[in-house]
C-alpha positions in Angstrom: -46.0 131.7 113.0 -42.9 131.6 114.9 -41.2 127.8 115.2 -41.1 126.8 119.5 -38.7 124.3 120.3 -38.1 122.8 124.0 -34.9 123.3 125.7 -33.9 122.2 128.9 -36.8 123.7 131.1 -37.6 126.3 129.1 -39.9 127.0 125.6 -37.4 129.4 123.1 -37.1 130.7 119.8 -34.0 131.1 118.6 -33.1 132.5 114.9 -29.7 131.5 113.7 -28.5 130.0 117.0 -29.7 133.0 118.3 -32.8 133.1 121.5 -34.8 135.3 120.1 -37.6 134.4 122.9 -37.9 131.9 125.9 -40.0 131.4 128.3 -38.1 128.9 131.6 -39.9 126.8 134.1 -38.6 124.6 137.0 -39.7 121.3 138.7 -41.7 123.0 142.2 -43.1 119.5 143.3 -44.6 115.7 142.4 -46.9 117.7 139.9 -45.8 120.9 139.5 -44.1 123.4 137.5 -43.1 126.9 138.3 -43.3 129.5 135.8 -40.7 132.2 136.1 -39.4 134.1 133.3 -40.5 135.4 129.7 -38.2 137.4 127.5 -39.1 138.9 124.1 -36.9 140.4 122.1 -37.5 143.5 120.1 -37.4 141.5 116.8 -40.1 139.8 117.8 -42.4 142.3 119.5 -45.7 142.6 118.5 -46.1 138.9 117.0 -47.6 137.6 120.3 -44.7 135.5 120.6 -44.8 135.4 124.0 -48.8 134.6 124.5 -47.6 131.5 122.2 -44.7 130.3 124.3 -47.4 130.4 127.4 -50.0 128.3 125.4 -46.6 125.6 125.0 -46.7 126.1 129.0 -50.1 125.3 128.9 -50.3 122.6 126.6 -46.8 121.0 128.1 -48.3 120.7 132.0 -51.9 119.3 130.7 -50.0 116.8 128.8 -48.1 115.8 131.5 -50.7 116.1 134.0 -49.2 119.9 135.9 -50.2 122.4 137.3 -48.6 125.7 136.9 -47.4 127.9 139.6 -47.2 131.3 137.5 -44.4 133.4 139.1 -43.6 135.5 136.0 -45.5 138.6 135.7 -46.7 138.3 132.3 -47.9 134.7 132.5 -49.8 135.9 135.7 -51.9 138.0 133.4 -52.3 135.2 131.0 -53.4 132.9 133.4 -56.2 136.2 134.6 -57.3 137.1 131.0 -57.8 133.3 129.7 -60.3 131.2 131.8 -59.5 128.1 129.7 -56.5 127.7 131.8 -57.6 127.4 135.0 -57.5 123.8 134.9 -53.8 123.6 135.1 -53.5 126.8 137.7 -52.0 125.6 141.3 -54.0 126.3 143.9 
């Protein structure tokens, strides 16, 4: 299990000061966040690293009451293949 911290609109994990992944958001409105990068890097690749930084998305905009305008490709497909989120989706 990889260790997420939170930066500065953003989810990363960083290895020796290093970013070794990060997923960024921005502010989009009153109750909304925008979703619009993921990066992975090659170290990290095949650890589902970047399903967990979406799941810190996920968790992050339900805690403070979000929704999630998912811009970046990948966390498009995570939001189609996982039903569960669909309570923080913008509409």
């Amino acid at each position: 299990m990889v260790d997420i911290q939170k930066g500065e609109g953003s989810f990363f994990v960083a290895e020796s000061g290093e970013k070794l992944a990060e997923i960024t958001f921005y502010k989009s409105g009153d109750n909304e966040i925008t979703v619009d990068h993921t990066v992975v890097s090659d170290k990290l690749r095949g650890q589902k690293v970047g399903n967990s930084l979406v799941e810190k998305v996920i968790e992050f905009a339900r805690e403070e009451k979000l929704k999630v305008v998912p811009v970046c490709t990948f966390v498009q497909k995570q939001f189609e293949k996982n039903a569960d989120y669909e309570d923080v989706l913008a509409k």
